[in-house]
Kinemage of the C-alpha trace (Angstrom):
@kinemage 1
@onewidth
@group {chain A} dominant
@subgroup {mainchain}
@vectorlist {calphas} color= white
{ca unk a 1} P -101.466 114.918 -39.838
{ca unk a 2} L -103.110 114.786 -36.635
{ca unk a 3} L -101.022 116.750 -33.815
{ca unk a 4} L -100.742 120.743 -32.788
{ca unk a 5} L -98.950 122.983 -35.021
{ca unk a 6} L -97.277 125.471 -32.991
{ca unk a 7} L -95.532 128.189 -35.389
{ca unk a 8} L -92.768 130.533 -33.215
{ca unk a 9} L -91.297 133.337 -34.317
{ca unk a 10} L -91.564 136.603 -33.465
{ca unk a 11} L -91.925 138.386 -37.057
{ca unk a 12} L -92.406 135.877 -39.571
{ca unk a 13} L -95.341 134.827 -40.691
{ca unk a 14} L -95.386 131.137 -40.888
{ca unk a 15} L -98.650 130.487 -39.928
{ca unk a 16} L -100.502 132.994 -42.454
{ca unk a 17} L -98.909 131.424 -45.394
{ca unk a 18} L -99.722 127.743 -43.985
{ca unk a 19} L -103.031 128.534 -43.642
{ca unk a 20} L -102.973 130.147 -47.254
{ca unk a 21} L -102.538 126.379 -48.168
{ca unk a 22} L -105.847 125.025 -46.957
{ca unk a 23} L -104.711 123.363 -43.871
{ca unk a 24} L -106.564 122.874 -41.064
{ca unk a 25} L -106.457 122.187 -37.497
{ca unk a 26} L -105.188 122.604 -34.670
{ca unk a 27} L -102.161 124.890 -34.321
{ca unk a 28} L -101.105 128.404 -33.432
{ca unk a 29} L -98.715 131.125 -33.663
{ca unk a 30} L -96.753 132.894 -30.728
{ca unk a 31} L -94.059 135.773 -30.860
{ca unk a 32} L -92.651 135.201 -27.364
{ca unk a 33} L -90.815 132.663 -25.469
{ca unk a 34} L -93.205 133.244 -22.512
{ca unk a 35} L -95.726 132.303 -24.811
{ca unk a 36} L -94.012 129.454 -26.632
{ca unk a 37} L -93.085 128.176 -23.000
{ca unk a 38} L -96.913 128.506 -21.799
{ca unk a 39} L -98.047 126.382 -25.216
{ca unk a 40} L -95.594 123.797 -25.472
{ca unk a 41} L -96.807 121.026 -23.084
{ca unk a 42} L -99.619 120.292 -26.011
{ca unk a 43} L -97.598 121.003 -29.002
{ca unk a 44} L -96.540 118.056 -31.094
{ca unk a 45} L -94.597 119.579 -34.264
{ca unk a 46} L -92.851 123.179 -33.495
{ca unk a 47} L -91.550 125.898 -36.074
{ca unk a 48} L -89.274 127.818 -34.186
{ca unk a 49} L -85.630 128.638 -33.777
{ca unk a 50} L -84.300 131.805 -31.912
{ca unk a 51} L -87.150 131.591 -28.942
{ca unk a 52} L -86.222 128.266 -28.048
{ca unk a 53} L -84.804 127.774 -24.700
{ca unk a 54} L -82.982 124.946 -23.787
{ca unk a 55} L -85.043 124.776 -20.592
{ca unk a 56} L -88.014 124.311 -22.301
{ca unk a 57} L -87.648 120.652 -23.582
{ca unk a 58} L -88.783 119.493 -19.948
{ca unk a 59} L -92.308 121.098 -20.514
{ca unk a 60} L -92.435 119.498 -24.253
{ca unk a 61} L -93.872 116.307 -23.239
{ca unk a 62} L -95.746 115.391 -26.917
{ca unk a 63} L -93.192 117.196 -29.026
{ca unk a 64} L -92.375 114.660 -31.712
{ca unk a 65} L -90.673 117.327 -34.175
{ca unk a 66} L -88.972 120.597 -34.318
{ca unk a 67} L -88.673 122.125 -37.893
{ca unk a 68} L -85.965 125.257 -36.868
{ca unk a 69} L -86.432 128.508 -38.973
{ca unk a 70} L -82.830 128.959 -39.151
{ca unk a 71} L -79.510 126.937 -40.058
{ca unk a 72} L -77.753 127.180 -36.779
{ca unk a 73} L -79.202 124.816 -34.088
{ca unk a 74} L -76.533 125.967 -31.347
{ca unk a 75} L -79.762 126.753 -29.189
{ca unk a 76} L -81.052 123.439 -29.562
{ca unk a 77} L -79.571 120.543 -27.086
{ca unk a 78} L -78.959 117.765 -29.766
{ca unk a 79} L -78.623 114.963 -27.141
{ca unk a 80} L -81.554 115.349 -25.192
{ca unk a 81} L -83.321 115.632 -28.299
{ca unk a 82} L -81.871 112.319 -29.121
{ca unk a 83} L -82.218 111.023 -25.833
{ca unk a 84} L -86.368 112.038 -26.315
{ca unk a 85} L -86.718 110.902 -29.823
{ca unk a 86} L -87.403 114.408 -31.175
{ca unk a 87} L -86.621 114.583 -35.165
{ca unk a 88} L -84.934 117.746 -35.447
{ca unk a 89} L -84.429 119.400 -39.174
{ca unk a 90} L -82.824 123.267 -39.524
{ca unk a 91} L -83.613 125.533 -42.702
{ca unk a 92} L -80.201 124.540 -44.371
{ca unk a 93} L -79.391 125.841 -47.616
{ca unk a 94} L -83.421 127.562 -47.717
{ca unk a 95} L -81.817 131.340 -47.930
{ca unk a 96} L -78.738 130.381 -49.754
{ca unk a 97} L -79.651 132.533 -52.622
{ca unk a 98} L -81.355 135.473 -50.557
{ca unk a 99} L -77.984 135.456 -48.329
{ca unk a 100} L -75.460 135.474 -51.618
{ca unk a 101} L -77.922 138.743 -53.027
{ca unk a 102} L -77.400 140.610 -49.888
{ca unk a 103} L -73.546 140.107 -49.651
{ca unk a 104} L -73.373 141.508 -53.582
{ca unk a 105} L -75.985 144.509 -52.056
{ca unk a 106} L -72.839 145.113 -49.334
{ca unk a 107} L -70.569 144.951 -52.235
{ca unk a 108} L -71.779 146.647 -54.251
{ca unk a 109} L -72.483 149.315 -51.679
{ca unk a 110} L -69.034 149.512 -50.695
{ca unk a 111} L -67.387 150.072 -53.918
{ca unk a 112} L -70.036 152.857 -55.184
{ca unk a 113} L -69.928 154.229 -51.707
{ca unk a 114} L -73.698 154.301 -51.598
{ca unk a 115} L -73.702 154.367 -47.790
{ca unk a 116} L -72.164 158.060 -47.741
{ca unk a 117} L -74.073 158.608 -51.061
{ca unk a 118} L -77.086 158.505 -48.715
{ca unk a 119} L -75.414 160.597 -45.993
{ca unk a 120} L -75.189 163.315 -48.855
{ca unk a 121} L -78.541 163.320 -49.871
{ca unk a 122} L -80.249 163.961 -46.462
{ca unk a 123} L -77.801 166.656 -45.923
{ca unk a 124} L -78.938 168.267 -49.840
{ca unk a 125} L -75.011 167.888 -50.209
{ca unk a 126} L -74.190 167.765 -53.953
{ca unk a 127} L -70.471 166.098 -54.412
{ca unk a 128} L -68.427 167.334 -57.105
{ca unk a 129} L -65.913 165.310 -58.867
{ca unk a 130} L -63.247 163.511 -57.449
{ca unk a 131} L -60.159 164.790 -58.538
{ca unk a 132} L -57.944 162.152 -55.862
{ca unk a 133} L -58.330 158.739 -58.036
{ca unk a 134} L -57.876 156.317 -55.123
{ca unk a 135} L -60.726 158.070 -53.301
{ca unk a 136} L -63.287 157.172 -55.916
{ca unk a 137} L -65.690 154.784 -56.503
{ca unk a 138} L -64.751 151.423 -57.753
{ca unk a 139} L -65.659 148.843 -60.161
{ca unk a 140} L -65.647 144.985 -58.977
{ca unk a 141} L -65.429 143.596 -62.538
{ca unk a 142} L -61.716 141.962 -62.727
{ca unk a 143} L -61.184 141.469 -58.958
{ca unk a 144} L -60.683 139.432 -56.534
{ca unk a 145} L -63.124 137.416 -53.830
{ca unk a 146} L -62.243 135.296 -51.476
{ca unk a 147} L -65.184 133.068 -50.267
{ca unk a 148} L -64.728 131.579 -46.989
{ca unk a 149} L -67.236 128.469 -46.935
{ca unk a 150} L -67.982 126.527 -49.519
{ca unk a 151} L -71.878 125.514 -48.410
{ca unk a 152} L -75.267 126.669 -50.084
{ca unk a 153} L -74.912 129.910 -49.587
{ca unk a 154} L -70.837 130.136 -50.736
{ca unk a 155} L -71.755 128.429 -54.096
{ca unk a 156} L -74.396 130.682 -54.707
{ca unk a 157} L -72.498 133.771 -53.986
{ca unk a 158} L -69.551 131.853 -56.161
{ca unk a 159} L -71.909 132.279 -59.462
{ca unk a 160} L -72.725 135.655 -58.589
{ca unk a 161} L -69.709 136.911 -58.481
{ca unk a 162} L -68.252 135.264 -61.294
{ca unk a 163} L -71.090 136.824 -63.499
{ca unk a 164} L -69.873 140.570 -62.501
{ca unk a 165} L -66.657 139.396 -64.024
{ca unk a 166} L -64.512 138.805 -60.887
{ca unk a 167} L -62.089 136.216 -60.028
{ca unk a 168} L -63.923 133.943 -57.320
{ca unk a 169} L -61.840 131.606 -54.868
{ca unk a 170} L -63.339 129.853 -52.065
{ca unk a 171} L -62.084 128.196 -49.101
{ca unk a 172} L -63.975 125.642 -47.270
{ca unk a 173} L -63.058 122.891 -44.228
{ca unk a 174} L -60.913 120.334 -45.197
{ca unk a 175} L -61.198 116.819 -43.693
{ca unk a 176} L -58.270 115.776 -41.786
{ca unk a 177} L -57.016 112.049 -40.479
{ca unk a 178} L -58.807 112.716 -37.182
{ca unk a 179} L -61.952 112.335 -38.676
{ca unk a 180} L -62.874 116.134 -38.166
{ca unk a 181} L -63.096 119.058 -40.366
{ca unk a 182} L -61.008 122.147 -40.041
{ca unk a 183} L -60.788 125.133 -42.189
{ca unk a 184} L -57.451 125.350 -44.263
{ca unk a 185} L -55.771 128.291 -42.544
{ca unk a 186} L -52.412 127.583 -44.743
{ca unk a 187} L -54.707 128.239 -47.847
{ca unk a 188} L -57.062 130.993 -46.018
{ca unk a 189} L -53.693 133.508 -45.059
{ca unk a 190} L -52.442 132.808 -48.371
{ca unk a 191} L -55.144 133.883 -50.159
{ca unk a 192} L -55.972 136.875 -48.184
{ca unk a 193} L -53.494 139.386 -49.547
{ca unk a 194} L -55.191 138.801 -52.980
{ca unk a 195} L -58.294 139.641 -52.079
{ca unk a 196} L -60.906 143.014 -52.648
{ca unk a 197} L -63.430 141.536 -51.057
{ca unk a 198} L -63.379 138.183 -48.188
{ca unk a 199} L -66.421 137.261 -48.096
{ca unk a 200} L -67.777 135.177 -44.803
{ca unk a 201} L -70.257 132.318 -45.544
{ca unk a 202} L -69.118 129.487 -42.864
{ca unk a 203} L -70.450 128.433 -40.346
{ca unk a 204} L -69.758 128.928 -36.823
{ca unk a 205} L -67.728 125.852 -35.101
{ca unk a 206} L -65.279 125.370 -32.410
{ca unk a 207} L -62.484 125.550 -35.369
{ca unk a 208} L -64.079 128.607 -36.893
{ca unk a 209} L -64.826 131.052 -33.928
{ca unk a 210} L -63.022 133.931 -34.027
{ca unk a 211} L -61.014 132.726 -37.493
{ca unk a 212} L -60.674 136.528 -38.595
{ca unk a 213} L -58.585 137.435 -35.762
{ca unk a 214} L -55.151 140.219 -35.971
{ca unk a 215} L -53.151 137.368 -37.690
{ca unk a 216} L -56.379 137.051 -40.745
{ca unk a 217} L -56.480 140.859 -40.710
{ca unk a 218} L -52.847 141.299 -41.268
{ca unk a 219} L -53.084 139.247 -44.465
{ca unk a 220} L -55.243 141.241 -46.510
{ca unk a 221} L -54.545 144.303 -48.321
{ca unk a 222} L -55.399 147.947 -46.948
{ca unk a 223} L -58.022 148.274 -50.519
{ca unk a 224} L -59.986 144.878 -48.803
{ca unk a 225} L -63.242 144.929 -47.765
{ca unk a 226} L -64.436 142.062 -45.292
{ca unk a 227} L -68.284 141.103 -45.543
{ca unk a 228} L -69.414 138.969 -43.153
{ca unk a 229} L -72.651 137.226 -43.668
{ca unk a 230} L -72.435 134.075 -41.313
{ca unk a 231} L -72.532 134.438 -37.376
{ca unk a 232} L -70.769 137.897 -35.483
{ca unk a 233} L -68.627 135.340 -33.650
{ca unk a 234} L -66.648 133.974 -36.757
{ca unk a 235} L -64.597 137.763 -36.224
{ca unk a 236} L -62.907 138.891 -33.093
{ca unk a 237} L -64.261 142.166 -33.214
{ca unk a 238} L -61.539 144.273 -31.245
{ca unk a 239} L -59.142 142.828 -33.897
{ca unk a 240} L -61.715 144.572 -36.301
{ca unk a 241} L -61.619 147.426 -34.859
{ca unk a 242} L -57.747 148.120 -34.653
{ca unk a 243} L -57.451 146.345 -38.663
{ca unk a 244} L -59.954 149.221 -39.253
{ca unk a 245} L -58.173 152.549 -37.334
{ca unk a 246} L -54.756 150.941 -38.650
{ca unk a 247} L -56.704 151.150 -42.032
{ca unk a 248} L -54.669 147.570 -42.591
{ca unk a 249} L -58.691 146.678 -44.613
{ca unk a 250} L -60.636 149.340 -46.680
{ca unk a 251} L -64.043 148.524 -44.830
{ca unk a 252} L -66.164 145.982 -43.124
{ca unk a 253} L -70.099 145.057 -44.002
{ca unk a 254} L -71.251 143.566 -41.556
{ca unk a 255} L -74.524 141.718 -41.380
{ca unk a 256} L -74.195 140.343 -38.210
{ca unk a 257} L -72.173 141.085 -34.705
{ca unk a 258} L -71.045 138.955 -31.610
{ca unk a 259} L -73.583 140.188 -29.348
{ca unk a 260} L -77.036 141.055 -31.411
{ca unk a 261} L -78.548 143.674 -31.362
{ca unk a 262} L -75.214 145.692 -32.035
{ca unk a 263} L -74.298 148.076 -28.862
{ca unk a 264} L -75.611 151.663 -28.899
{ca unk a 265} L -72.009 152.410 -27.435
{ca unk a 266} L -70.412 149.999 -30.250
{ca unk a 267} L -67.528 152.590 -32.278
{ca unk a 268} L -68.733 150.248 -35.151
{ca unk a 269} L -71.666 152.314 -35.695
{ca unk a 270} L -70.219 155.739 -36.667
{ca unk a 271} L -67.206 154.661 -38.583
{ca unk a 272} L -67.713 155.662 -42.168
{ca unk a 273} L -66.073 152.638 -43.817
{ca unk a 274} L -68.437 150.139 -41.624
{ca unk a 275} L -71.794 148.965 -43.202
{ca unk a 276} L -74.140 147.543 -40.522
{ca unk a 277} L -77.367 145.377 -41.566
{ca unk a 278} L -79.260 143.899 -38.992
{ca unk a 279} L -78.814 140.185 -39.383
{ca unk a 280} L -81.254 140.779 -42.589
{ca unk a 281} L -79.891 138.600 -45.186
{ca unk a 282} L -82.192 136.063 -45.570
{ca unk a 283} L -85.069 138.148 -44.357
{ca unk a 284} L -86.766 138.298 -47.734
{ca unk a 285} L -90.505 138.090 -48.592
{ca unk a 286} L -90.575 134.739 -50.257
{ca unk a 287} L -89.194 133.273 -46.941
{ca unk a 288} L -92.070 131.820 -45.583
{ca unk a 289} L -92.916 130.415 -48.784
{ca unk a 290} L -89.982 128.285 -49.132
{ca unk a 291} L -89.833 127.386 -45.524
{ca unk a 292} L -93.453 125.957 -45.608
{ca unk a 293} L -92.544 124.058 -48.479
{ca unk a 294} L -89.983 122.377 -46.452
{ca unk a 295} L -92.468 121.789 -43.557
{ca unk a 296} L -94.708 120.351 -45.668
{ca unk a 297} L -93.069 117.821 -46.870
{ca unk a 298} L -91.356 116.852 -43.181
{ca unk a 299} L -94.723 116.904 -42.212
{ca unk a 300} L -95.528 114.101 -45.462
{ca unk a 301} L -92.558 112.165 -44.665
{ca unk a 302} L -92.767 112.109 -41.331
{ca unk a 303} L -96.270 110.263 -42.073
{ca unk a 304} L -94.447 107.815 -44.640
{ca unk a 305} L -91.689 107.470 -42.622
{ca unk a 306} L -89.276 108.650 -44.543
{ca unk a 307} L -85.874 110.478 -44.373
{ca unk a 308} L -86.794 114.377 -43.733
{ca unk a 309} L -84.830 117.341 -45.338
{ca unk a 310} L -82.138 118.744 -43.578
{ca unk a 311} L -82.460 116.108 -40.650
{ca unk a 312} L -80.060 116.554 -37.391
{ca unk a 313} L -81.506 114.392 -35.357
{ca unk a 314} L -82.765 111.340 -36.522
C-alpha cells in the first residue's frame, strides 16, 4: 500500500517485526511525541497509542488511519476523527490471554506469598514453619473469583480459573431501557462477600470510574484479595488505602494506578500485602507479533475496502 508507515511507541518494537515480514517502503519508527509531532504532517497510516496528543490531529494533514497499540482510545478525539475521515481501530481483545496469565501470576503470588518469599531470600532469611494456620500460604483450588467484566480478557481469565478448580462468577454491564450500559451494582455488592479473589477486567467508563469505592470495599471479606488489571481509575485509591489499614481485604495486586508511574511518596509501595506491576500485563514478547498481524490485514482491507478489525471510527 502506497503511503508512510509511521510506527510510535516508545518500547515496542513494531517496526522490527514489520520489516521481518518483507515489507518495504516508506515508514519509520519514533519513541517520542516530539518526534511523532515533527513526522506526522507526511504520515498516512500511524501505529501509536499513548504518545498521541490530541493537539496533534491539526498537523496530520494525510493521516488516513490510526491502528492504536492499546484498547483504550480515551486519548484519541473520536469526533474530529470522524469529522476528518480518519479510520480508527484499537488492539481490542489482542492481549486478552497475556492479561488473564498475569492476573493468575498476581494470584498466585498472593496466596503462596511469593512477594515476601523474595524479601526473604535477599535478606538469606530462612522461614521456619508456620505454626499460626491463618498466616499460611493458601491454595486457590475450591474458591471463589469474582470477575468484573465480561470482555476478551474476563473470558479468558474465566477458563483459567476454572481449570485451577475454583468457582468463577463474572459480572459484566447490563443494558438498560435508556439504551446505555451500566454495570450491575445490585449483582456486583452481592457477590463481593463471596469472593477470595475480585478480579478487575472492565473497562474504564463514566459508569465504571471509581466502581471499587468504600461501599465495594465494605462488601468483601477481610481473606479477599482485589487484582486489578484494567485502568488505576476503575478504584478510588484512598478508599484502598483505608479497606487495606482497616484490613476489611487481605491484599491488593495492582497492575495499574490512577496516576502512572505510581508516586515515589505513594504508602502503596511499602505495604506488605500490596503487589505493584507496572502496567505490564500485556507486555509480553509475542506482542508485536500479534499486533502486526492485525495491521496487516487493516492495511489489506483498507485496500479492498472492507470492514477493519476492531474499527471505532468508521
Amino acid at each position: 500500500m502506497i503511503g508512510t508507515i509511521c510506527f510510535a511507541h516508545k518500547s515496542y518494537q513494531l517496526i522490527e517485526e514489520y520489516k521481518s515480514r518483507g515489507h518495504q517502503g516508506s515508514m519509520l519508527a519514533v519513541r517520542t511525541s516530539e518526534e511523532l509531532e515533527t513526522a506526522l504532517r507526511d504520515v498516512e497510516f500511524l501505529c501509536v497509542s499513548g504518545l498521541w496528543r490530541h493537539e496533534m490531529l491539526q498537523r496530520a494533514e494525510r493521516l488516513r488511519f490510526v491502528q492504536a497499540t492499546s484498547s483504550g482510545i480515551d486519548q484519541f478525539d473520536v469526533a474530529a476523527f470522524k469529522k476528518r475521515g480518519i479510520r480508527l481501530c484499537n488492539a481490542r481483545g489482542l492481549n486478552a490471554n497475556a492479561v488473564a496469565e498475569h492476573g493468575i501470576a498476581l494470584m498466585l503470588s498472593a496466596s503462596r506469598h511469593l512477594a515476601s518469599a523474595r524479601d526473604r531470600q535477599r535478606q538469606k532469611i530462612w522461614r521456619p514453619l508456620v505454626t499460626d494456620r491463618s498466616l499460611r500460604e493458601r491454595e486457590v483450588r475450591g474458591g471463589t473469583a469474582v470477575i468484573v467484566g465480561r470482555g476478551a480478557v474476563g473470558s479468558r481469565l474465566c477458563q483459567l480459573v476454572e481449570a485451577f478448580g475454583m468457582h468463577a462468577l463474572t459480572i459484566s454491564r447490563a443494558l438498560l431501557k435508556d439504551g446505555t450500559q451500566r454495570i450491575d451494582r445490585a449483582a456486583l455488592y452481592a457477590a463481593l462477600p463471596g469472593a477470595d479473589f475480585v478480579f478487575l477486567t472492565c473497562a474504564l467508563t463514566d459508569d465504571t470510574r471509581q466502581l471499587f469505592d468504600d461501599a465495594a470495599f465494605a462488601c468483601m471479606a477481610p481473606h479477599a484479595w482485589l487484582v486489578n488489571l484494567a485502568r488505576g481509575a476503575l478504584v478510588n485509591e484512598t478508599a484502598l488505602v483505608r479497606a487495606l489499614d482497616r484490613r476489611s481485604i487481605a491484599g491488593a495486586a495492582i497492575d495499574c494506578v490512577v496516576a502512572e508511574p505510581l508516586a515515589e511518596d505513594s504508602s502503596l509501595w511499602a505495604r506488605d500485602n500490596v503487589i505493584i506491576t507496572p502496567h505490564a500485563g500485556g507486555e509480553t514478547s509475542r506482542f508485536e507479533a500479534r499486533f502486526i498481524n492485525q495491521f496487516e490485514e487493516n492495511l489489506a482491507r483498507l485496500a479492498s475496502s472492507q470492514p477493519l478489525i476492531n474499527e471505532i471510527v468508521t
